[in-house]
Backbone as CSV, one residue per row, in Angstrom:
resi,resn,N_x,N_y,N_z,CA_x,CA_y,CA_z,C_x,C_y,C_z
1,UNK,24.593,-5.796,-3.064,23.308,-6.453,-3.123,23.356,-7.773,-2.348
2,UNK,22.089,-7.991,-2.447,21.975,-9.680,-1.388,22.720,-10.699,-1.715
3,UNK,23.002,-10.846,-3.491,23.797,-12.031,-3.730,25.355,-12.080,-3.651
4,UNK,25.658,-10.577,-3.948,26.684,-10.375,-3.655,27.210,-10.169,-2.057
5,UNK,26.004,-10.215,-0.998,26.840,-10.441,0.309,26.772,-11.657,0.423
6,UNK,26.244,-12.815,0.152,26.373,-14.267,-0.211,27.705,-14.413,-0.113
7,UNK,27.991,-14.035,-1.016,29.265,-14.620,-1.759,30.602,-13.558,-0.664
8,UNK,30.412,-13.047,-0.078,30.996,-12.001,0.789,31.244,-13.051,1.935
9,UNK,29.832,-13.513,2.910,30.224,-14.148,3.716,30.168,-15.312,3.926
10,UNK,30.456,-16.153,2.562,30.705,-17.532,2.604,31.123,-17.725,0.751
11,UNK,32.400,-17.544,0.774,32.855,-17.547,-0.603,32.626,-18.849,-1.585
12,UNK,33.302,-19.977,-0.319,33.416,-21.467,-0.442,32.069,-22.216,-0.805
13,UNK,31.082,-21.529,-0.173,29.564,-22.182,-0.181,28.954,-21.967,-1.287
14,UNK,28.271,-23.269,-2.065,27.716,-22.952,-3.014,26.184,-22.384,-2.758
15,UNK,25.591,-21.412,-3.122,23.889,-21.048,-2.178,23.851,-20.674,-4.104
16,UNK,22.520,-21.262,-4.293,21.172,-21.113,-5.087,20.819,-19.936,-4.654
17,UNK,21.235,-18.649,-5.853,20.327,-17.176,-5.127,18.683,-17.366,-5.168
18,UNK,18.348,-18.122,-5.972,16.763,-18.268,-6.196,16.245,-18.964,-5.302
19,UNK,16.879,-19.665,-4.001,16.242,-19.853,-2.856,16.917,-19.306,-1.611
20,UNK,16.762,-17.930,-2.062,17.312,-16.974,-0.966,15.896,-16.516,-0.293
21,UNK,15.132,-16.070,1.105,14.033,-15.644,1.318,14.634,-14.640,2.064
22,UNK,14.410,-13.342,1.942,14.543,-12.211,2.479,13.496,-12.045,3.626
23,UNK,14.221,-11.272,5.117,13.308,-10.878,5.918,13.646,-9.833,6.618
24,UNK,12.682,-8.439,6.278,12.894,-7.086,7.110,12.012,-6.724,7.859
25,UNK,12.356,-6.356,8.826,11.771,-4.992,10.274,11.139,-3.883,9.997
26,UNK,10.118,-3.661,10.310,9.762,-2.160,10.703,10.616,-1.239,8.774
27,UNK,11.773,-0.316,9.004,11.878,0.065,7.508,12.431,-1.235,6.914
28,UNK,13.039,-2.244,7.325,14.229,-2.921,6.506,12.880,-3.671,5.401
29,UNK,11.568,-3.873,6.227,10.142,-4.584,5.591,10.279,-4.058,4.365
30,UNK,10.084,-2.302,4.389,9.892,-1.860,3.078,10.815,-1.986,1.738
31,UNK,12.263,-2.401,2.498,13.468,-2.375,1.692,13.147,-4.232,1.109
32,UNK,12.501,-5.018,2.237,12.588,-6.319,1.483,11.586,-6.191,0.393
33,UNK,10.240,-5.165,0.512,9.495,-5.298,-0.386,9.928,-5.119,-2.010
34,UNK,10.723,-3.882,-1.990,11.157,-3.111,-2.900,12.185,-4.419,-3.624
35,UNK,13.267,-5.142,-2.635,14.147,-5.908,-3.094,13.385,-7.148,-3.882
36,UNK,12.147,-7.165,-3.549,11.526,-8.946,-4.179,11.068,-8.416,-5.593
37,UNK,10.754,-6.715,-5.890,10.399,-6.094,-7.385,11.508,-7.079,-8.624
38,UNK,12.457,-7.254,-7.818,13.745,-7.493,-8.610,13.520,-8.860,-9.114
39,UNK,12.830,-9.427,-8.385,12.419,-11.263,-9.141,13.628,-11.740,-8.696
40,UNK,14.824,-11.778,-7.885,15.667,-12.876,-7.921,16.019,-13.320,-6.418
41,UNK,14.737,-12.938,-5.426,14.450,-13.840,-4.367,13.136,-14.650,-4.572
42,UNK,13.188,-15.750,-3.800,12.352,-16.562,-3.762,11.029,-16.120,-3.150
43,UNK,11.353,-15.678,-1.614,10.050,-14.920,-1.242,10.832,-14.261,-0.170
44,UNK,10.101,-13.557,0.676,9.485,-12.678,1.778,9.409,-12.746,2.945
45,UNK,9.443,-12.462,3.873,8.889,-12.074,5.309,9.352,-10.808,6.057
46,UNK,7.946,-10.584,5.938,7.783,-8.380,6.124,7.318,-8.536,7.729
47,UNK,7.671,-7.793,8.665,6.924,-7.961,9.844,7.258,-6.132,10.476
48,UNK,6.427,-5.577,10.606,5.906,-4.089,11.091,6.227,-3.492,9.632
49,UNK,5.601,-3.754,8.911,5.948,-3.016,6.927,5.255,-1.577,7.708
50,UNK,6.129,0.227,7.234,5.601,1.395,7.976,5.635,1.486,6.272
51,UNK,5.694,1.474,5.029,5.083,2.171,4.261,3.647,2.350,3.659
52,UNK,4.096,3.963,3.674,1.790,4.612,4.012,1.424,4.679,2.574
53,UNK,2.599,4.888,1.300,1.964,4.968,0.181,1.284,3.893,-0.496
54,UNK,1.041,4.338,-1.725,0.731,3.269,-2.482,1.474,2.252,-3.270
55,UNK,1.601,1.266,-3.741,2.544,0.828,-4.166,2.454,0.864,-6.004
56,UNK,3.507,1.189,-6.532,3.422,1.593,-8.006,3.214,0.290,-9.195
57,UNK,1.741,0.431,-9.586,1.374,-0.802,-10.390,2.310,-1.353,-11.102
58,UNK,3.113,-1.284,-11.316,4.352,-2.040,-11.930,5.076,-2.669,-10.887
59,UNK,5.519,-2.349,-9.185,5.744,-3.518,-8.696,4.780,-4.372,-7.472
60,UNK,3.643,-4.045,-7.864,2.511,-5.139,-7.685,2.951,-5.908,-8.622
61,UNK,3.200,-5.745,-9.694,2.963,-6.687,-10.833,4.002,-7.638,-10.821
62,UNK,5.028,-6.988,-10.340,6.215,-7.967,-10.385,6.254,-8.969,-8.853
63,UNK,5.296,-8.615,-8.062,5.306,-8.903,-6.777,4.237,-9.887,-6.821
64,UNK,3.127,-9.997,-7.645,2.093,-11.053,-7.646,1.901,-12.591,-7.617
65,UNK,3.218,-12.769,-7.758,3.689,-13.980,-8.152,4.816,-14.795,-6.529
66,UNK,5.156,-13.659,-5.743,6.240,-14.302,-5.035,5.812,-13.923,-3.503
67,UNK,5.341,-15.789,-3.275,5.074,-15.635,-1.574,5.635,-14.734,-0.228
68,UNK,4.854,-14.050,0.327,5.186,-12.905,1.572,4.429,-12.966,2.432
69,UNK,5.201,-13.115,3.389,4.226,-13.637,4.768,4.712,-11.846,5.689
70,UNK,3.664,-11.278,5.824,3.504,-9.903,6.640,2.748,-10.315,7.967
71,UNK,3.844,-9.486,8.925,3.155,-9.850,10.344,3.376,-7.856,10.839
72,UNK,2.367,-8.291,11.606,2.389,-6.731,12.181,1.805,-6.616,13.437
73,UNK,2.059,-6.426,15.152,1.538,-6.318,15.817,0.446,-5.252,15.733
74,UNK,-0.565,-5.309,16.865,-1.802,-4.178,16.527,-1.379,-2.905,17.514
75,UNK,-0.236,-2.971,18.590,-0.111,-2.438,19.408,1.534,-1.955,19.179
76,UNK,1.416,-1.446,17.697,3.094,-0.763,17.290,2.745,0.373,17.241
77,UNK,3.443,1.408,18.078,3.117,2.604,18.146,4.557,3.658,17.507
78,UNK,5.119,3.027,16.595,5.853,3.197,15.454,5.541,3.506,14.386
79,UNK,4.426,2.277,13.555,4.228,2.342,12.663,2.424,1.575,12.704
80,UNK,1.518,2.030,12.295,0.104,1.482,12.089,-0.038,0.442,11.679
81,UNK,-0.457,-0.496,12.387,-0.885,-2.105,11.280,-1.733,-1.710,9.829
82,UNK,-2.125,-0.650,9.698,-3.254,-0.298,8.970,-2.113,-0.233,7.599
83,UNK,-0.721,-0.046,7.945,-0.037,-0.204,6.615,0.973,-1.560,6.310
84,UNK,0.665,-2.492,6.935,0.765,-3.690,6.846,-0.710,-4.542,6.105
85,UNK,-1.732,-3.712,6.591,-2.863,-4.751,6.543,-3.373,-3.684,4.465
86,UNK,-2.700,-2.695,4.229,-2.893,-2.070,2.944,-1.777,-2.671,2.224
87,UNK,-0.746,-3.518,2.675,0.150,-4.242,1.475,-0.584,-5.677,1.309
88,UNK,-1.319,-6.138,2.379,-1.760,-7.605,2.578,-2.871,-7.209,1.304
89,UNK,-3.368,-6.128,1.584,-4.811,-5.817,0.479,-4.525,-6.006,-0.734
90,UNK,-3.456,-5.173,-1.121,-3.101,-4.378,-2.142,-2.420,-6.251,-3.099
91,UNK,-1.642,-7.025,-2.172,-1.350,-8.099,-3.045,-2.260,-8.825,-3.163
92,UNK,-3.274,-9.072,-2.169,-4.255,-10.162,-2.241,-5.142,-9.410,-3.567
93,UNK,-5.066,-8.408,-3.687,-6.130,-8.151,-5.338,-5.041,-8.196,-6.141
94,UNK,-4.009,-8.335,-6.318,-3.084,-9.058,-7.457,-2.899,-10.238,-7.697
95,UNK,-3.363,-11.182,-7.020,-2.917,-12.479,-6.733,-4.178,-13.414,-6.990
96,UNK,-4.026,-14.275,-7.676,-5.443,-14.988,-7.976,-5.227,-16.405,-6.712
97,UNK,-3.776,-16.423,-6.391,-3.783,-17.891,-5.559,-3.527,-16.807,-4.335
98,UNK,-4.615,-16.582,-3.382,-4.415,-16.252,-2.313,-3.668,-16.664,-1.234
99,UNK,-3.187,-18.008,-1.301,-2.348,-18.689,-0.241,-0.685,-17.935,-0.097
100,UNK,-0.733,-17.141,-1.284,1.004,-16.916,-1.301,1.009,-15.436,-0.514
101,UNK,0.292,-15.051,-0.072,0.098,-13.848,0.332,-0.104,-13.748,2.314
């Protein structure tokens, strides 16, 4: 896991896991999404997010709370902005402080 590669590649260093900010690519996006369910990163940065489903009301819920900045070009012919711009949706109606989103 993330804290445990912390401690992998810098034994000596003391790092605060709770101000760790995760940031994934294209799939690694979906893997940071899934990883922030866990509550023990601080926040986010998703850029080409390709997952088309929905996301399972239980980790919206755990996700409502922890800032994610999603970027997605309009011209990825990989993956659709249209599933970047359905996670931006999907948190901004969980989220009463829209700024963290």
């Amino acid at each position: 896991d993330a804290t445990g590669g912390k401690k992998q590649l810098s034994p000596d260093v003391d790092i605060d896991p709770s101000r760790i900010y995760l940031f994934g690519f294209s799939d690694g996006a979906t893997e940071v999404v899934e990883l922030l369910t866990t509550g023990r990163f601080k926040a986010g940065v998703v850029a080409a997010y390709g997952f088309t489903g929905t996301l399972p009301p239980k980790a919206v819920e755990r996700l409502k709370d922890i800032p994610i900045w999603v970027f997605h070009s309009k011209d990825d012919v990989i993956f659709p902005v249209k599933c970047s711009d359905k996670l931006v949706e999907t948190l901004n109606n969980a989220n009463s402080n829209q700024s963290i989103v």
